[in-house]
N, C-alpha and C positions, 0 to 999 in steps of 0.2 A: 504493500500500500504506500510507504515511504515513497518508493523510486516511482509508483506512476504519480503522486503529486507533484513531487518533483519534476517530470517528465510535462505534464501540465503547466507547472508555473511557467516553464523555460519556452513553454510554447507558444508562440503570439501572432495566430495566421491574421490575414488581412479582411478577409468577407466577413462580412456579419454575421451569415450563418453560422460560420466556422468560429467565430469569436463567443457566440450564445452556447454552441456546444460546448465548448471548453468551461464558461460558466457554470452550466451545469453540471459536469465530470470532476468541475472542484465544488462544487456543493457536494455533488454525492462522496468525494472523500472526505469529505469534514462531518459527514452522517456518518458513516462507516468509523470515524473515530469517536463519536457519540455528542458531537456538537449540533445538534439538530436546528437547532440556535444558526448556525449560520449555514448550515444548511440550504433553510431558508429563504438567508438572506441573498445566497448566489444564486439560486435559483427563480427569484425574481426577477436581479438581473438582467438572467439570461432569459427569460421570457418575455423584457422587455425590449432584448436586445433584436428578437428572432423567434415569433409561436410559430415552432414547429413542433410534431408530436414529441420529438425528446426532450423538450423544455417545460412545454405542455402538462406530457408525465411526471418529471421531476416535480414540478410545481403543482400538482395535483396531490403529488406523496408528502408533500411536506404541512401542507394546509391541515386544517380540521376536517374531518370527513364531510360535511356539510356544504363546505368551502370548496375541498379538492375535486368533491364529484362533477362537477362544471369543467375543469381544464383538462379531467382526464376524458371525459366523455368527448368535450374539445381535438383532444391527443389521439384519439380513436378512429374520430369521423375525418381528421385531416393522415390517416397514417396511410400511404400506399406500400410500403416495403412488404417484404414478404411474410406470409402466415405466421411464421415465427414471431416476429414484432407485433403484428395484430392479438396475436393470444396473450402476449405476453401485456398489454396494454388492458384487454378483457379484464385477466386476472386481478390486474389492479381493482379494476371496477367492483370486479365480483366481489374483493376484501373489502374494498369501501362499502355498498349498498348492504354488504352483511355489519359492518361496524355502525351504518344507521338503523339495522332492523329490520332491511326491505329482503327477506329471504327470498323472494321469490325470484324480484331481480336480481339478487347476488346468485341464485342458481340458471340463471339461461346465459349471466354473463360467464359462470363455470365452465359450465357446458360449450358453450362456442370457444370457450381455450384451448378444453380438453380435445376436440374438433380439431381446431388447425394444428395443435403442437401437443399429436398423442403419447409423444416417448418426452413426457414432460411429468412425475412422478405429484408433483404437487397440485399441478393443475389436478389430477385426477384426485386426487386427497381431500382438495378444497371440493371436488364436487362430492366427493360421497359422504363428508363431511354437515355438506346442506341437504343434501336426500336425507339423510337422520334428520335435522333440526325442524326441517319442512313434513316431514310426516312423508315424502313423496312413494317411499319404496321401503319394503319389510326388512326390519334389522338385520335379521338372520341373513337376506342375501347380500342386505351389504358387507356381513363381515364374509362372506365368501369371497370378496373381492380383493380382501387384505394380503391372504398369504404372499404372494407375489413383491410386494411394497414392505412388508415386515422381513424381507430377507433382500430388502436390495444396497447395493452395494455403502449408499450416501449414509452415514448415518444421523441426518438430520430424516431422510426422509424414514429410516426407523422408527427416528422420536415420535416424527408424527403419525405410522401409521401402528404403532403401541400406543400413540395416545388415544386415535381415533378408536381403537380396538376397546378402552376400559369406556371410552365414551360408551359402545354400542352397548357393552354388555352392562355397563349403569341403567342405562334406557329402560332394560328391561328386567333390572331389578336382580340382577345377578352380581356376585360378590368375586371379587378379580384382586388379591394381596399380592399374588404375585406378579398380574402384568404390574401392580402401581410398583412393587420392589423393583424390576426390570425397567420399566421406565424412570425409577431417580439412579439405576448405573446407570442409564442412555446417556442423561444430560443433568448435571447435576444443577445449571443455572442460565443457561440462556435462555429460555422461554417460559421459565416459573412461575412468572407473574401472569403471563396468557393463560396460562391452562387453569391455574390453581383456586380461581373461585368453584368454576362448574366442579371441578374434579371432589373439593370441598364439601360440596351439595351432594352428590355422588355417592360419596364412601365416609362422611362423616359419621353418621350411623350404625356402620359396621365396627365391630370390636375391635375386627382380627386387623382390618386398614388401618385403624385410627392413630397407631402409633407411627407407620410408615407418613401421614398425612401429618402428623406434627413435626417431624422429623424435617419433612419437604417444606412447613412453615418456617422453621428455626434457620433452615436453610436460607430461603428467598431473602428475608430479613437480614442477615447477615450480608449477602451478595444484592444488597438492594440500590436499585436505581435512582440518580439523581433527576433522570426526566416524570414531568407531571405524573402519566399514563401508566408507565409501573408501577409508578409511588401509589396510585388510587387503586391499579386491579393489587398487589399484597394489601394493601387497606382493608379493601374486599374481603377479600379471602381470610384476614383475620376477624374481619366480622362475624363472618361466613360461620366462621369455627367457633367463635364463643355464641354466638347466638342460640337461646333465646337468653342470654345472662345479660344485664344494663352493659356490660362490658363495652358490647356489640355496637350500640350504638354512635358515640362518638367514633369507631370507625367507619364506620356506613355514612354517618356525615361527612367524614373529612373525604371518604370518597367519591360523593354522588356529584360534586359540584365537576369534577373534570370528566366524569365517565358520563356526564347530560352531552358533553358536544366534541369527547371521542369514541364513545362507544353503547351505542344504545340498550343492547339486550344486558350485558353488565350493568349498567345506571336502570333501568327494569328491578334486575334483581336486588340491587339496594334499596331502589323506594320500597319495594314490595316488603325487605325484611323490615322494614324501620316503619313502613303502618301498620302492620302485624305487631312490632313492639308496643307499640302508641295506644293499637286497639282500633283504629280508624280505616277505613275505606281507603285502596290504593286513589291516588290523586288520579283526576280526568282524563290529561294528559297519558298519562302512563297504563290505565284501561285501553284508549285507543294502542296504544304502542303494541301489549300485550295479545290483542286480537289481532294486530299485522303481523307478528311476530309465530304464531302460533295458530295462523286460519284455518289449519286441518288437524286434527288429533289424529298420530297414527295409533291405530288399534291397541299395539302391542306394548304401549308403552300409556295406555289409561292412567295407571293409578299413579303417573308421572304428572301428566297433562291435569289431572283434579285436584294434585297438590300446589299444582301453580295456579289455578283458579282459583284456590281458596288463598293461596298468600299474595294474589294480586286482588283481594276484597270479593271477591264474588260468592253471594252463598250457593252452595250445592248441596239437595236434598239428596242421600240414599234412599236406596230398595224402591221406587227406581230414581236414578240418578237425574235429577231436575233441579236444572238451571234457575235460582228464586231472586236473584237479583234483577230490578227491571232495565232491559235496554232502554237508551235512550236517543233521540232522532239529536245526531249533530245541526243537522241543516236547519234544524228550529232553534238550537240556540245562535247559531250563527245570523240568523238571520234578527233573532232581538238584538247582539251586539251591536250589530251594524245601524239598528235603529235605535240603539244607545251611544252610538259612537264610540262604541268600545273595541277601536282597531286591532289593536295586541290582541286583544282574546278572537275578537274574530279573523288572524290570521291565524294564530294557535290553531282555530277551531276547523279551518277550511282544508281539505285534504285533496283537492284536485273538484276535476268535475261532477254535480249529483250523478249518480246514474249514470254513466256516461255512454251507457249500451241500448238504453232504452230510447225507442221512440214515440214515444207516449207523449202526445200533444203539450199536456198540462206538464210533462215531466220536462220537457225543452222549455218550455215557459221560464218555468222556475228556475232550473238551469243557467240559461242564459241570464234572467235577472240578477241570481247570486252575483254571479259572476262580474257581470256589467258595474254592482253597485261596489260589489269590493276592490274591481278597478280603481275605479272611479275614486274612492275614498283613498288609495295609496297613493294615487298619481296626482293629490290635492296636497300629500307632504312632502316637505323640502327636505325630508333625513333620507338616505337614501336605504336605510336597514326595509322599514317594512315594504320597499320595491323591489330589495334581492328577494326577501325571505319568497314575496308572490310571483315573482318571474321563476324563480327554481320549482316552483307548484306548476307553472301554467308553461313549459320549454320552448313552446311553439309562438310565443306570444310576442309579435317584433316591434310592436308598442312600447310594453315592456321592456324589452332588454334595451333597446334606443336610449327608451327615458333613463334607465337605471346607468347605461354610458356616461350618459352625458352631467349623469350626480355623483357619481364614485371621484375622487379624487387623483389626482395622479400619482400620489405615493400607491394607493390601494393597491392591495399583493392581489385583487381581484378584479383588477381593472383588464389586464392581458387578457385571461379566459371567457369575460364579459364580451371583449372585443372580437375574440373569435368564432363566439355564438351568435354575436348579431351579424357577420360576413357569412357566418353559414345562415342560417335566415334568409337574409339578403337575397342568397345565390337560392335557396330554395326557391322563392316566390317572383324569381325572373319570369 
């Protein structure tokens, strides 16, 4: 790593483009050495220097997941190089839409990786990974898929497909000491803090795990990270582990504020244990979350799927099993904020289009009204936050993104990606 920065600094082509890449290539060594920090900061640079997909990319990886899914998608729709690059750009996606919650599109974005670049072990990891989380496909077949990946030569892709291995057999309520023992010889610290909430939730319960799981806590903690995002999932995971004791709590706090806008289903599982402490209903916000998160219960893994319903507030009656909490129609409170003027809650509360399938007279009506009046109401303020938050809702929207241009600032790390959503726009609607 030393000699290609080196190699990089000494290098000083003349084009632009060739000047934005090297930008980036010394952002990514300054990540690589754990400075994310300025990471960053060269990777705006270079994307101001030159949006092309590998500035794009970089600048997409470094953001907030919220943030970054705009210049990677950006990075995507401009990338022609070959299948290789394209998947490898995919995969980005798929890790981002899964670190917001959106499983469904983090799995086609999987899937089209695993497609172009099938001798790619992770790509296929990350998809069987969300076939479990998404209910898509029966556990048992996915672990028939593993042998091959658990004996391959990387041993990162070991870790992870030992890890994906206690995932399946968690799922469905089976007791695994020994993969957890085999997997803390795998790795004893590079990915601890990723894995160790779910795995926490998992095997806490069990006797014969418990000590290897404390063992793997005492660990992280020791070898603990000074970026935000580890520091909040071991948070987590120590929450995780004392809970239900008050202990719990002031971690679960000091964790949720970073895991709300890098990682969605982890900041889930903290509200959920910290209303459960309280005694209270999981928050509004985070019911939605919990339903995108979780839109199909796969069979085999029920009495997984009811413990998360009841610790995300929802009552469930047994014998038979009935749902007793009442739904409630977003699009009616949405539509009071809006005649309260209550913008923030009514972008909070807006999730894309009503219906967006139906043809039902009255159902375009409405539709289209929503939509018109919460336009309308953002593009009447001069901040430019509640214009990003609704042009990332509404993609197509070239109103939108124009106006949100023309209010982003020029420093803004979001002003590049912004820019090459409204030239793709553009060029669509020639």
């Amino acid at each position: 790593m030393a000699e290609a920065q080196a190699l990089l600094e000494s290098w000083q082509p003349q084009e632009s483009v060739a000047q934005a890449e090297r930008l980036a290539l010394l952002g990514f060594a300054a990540f690589r050495k754990g400075d994310p920090a300025t990471y960053r900061r060269w990777v705006l640079a270079a994307a101001h220097q030159a949006q092309i997909p590998l500035t794009l990319y970089h600048l997409g990886l470094s953001l907030p997941p919220a943030d970054g899914l705009l210049a990677l998608q950006a990075a995507l729709d401009r990338c022609e190089g070959p299948p290789e690059e394209q998947a490898r750009l995919a995969y980005a996606l798929a890790r981002t839409y899964r670190r917001l919650g959106c499983l469904t599109e983090a799995l086609s974005y999987a899937s089209r990786a695993v497609l172009q670049a099938p001798e790619q072990p992770h790509y296929r990891l990350e998809e069987l990974t969300l076939l479990a989380l998404a209910g898509e496909e029966p556990l048992p077949a996915l672990e028939r898929s593993l042998p091959p990946l658990l004996a391959h030569v990387a041993p990162g892709v070991r870790y992870y497909a030992l890890w994906l291995s206690l995932l399946l057999q968690g799922m469905q309520g089976q007791e695994s000491p020994e993969l957890l023992e085999a997997l803390l010889r795998q790795n004893s610290s590079p990915h601890q803090p990723y894995d160790l909430p779910l795995l926490v939730l998992l095997f806490k319960h069990r006797p014969s795990a418990r000590p290897l799981l404390s063992r793997w806590l005492r660990a992280a903690a020791a070898g603990s990270s000074p970026d935000p995002l580890p520091q909040a999932l071991q948070s987590l995971a120590q929450g995780l582990w004392h809970y239900p004791s008050p202990e719990a709590r002031p971690l679960l706090e000091a964790a949720l504020p970073t895991l709300q806008t890098e990682w969605a289903e982890e900041a889930l599982r903290a509200a959920a244990h910290l209303a459960a402490l309280e005694g209270v209903p999981l928050p509004a916000p985070y019911r939605r979350m919990a339903r995108a998160l979780y839109p199909v219960p796969n069979p085999q893994a029920l009495k997984s799927e009811l413990c998360r319903l009841r610790q995300q507030g929802f009552e469930v009656q047994p014998r038979p099993y009935r749902l007793c909490t009442p739904i409630e129609a977003d699009f009616l409170k949405l539509q009071e904020a809006l005649q309260h003027h209550r913008l923030a809650e009514a972008l909070s509360l807006y999730q894309g289009p009503l219906l967006p399938k139906s043809q039902a007279p009255g159902i375009e009506l409405l539709r289209n009204h929503l939509e018109e009046q919460l336009k309308g109401a953002v593009l009447r303020q001069p901040d430019p936050e509640p214009l990003y938050r609704l042009a990332q809702k509404i993609p197509d929207d070239l109103v939108l993104w124009e106006a949100l241009l023309e209010r982003l600032p020029e420093p803004d790390p979001r002003r590049p990606a912004v820019r090459a959503w409204v030239r793709r726009l553009n060029a669509q609607y020639r």
